[in-house]
DRENDO-737008 format. One record per residue (C-alpha): x, y, z; residue number from 1. Coordinates in Angstrom, 1 decimal. Last residue first. Example, Ala and Ser with C-alpha at 12.3 -4.5 7.8 and 13.67 -1.06 7.14 Angstrom:
# DRENDO-737008
+--------+--------+--------+-----+
:     xx :     yy :     zz : num :
+--------+--------+--------+-----+
:   13.7 :   -1.1 :    7.1 :   2 :
:   12.3 :   -4.5 :    7.8 :   1 :
+--------+--------+--------+-----+
This chain:
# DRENDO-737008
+--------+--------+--------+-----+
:     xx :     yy :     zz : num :
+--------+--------+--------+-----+
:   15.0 :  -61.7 :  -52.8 :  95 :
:   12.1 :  -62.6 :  -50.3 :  94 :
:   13.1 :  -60.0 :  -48.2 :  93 :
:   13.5 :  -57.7 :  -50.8 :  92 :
:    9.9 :  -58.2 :  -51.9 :  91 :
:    8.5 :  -57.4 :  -47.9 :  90 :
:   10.4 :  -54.3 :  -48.0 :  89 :
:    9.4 :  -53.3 :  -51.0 :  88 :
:    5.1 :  -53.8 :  -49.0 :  87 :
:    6.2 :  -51.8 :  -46.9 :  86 :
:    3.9 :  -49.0 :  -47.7 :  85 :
:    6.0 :  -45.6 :  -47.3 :  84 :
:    5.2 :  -43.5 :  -43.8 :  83 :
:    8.6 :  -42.3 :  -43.9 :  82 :
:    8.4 :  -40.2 :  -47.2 :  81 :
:    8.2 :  -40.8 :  -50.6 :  80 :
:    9.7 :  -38.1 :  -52.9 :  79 :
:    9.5 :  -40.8 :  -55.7 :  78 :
:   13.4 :  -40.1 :  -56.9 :  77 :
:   14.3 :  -41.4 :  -53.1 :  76 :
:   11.9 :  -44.3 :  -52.8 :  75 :
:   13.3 :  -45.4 :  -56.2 :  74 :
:   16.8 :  -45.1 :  -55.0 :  73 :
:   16.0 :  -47.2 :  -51.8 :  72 :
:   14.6 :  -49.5 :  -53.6 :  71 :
:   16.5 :  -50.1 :  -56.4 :  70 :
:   20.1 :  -50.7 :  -53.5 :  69 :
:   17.9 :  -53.2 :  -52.3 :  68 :
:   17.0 :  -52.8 :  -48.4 :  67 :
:   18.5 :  -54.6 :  -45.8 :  66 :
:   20.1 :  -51.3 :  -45.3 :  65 :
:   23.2 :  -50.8 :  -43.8 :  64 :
:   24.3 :  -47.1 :  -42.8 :  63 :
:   28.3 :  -45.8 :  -42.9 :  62 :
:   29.1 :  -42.2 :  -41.4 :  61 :
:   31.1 :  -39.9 :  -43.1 :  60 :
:   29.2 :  -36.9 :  -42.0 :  59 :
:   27.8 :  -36.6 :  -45.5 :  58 :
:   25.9 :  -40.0 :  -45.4 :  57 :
:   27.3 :  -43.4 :  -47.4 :  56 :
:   24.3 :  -45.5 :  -47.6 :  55 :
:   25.2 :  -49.0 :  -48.4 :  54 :
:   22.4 :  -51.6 :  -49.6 :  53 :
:   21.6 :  -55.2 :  -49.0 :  52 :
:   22.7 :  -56.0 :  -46.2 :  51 :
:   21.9 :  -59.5 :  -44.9 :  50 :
:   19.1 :  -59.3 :  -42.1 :  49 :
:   19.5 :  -58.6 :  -38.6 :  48 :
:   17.4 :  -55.5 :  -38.8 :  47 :
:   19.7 :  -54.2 :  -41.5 :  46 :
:   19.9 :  -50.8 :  -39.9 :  45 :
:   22.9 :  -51.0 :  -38.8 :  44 :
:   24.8 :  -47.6 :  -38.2 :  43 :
:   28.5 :  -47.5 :  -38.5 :  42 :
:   30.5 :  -45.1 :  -37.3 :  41 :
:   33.1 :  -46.1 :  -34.7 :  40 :
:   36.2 :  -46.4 :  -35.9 :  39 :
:   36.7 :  -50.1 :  -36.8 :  38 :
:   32.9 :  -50.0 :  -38.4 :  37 :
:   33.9 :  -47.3 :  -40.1 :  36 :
:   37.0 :  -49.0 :  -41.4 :  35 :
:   34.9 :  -52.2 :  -42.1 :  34 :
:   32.2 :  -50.7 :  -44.4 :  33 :
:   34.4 :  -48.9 :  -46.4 :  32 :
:   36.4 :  -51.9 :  -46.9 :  31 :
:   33.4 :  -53.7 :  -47.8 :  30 :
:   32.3 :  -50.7 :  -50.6 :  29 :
:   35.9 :  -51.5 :  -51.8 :  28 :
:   35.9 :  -54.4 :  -52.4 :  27 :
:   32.5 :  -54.6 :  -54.0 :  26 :
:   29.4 :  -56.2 :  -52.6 :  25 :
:   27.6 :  -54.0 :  -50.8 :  24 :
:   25.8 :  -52.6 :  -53.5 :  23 :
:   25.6 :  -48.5 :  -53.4 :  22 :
:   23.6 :  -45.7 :  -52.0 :  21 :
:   25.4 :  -42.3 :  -52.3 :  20 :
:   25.7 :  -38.8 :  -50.4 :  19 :
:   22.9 :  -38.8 :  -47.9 :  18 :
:   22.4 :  -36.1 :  -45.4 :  17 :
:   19.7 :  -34.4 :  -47.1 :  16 :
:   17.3 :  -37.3 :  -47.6 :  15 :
:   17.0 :  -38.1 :  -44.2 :  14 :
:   17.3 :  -41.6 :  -43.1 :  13 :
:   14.2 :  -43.5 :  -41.8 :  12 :
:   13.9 :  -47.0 :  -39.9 :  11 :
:   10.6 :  -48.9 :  -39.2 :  10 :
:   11.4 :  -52.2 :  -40.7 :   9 :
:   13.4 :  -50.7 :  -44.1 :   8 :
:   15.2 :  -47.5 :  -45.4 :   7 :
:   11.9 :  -45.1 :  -45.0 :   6 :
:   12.8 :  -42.1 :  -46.4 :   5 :
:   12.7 :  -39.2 :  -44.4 :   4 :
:   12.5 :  -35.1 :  -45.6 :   3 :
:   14.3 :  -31.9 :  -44.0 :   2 :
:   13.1 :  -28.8 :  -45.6 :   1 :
+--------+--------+--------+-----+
């Protein structure tokens, strides 16, 4: 069965499709980021905010967070679901 995470403000990736969540910071996560961005299959979810986390989905799209990489992982292993208290969000806004 088919389960959401919440990924930050209001958006929700399903648990199945994900492959990997990593820091955007590395070369080659960027790269990633810019080819599918070139071809068409990047989803933003960052709100506007600076992304914090890389979701790299089965399909070989690309989705931002604004989330922390922690968070996301920890909503994962905690088999929470879209209705999660945002109260993560509001600490990785800070951060």
């Amino acid at each position: 069965m088919a389960r959401l995470i919440n990924i930050g403000f209001g958006n929700a990736v399903n648990t199945d499709k994900v492959l990997a969540v990593a820091s955007p910071v590395a070369a080659p996560i960027k790269r990633m980021v810019s080819h599918a961005r070139d071809n068409g299959l990047l989803i933003d979810a960052s709100q506007g905010r600076k992304t914090k986390a890389v979701l790299v989905l089965e399909d070989g799209r690309i989705l931002l967070s604004a989330l922390q990489p922690e968070t996301i992982t920890r909503r994962f292993n905690a088999g929470s679901d879209f209705s999660n208290d945002i109260s993560d969000e509001r600490t990785d806004d800070l951060a």
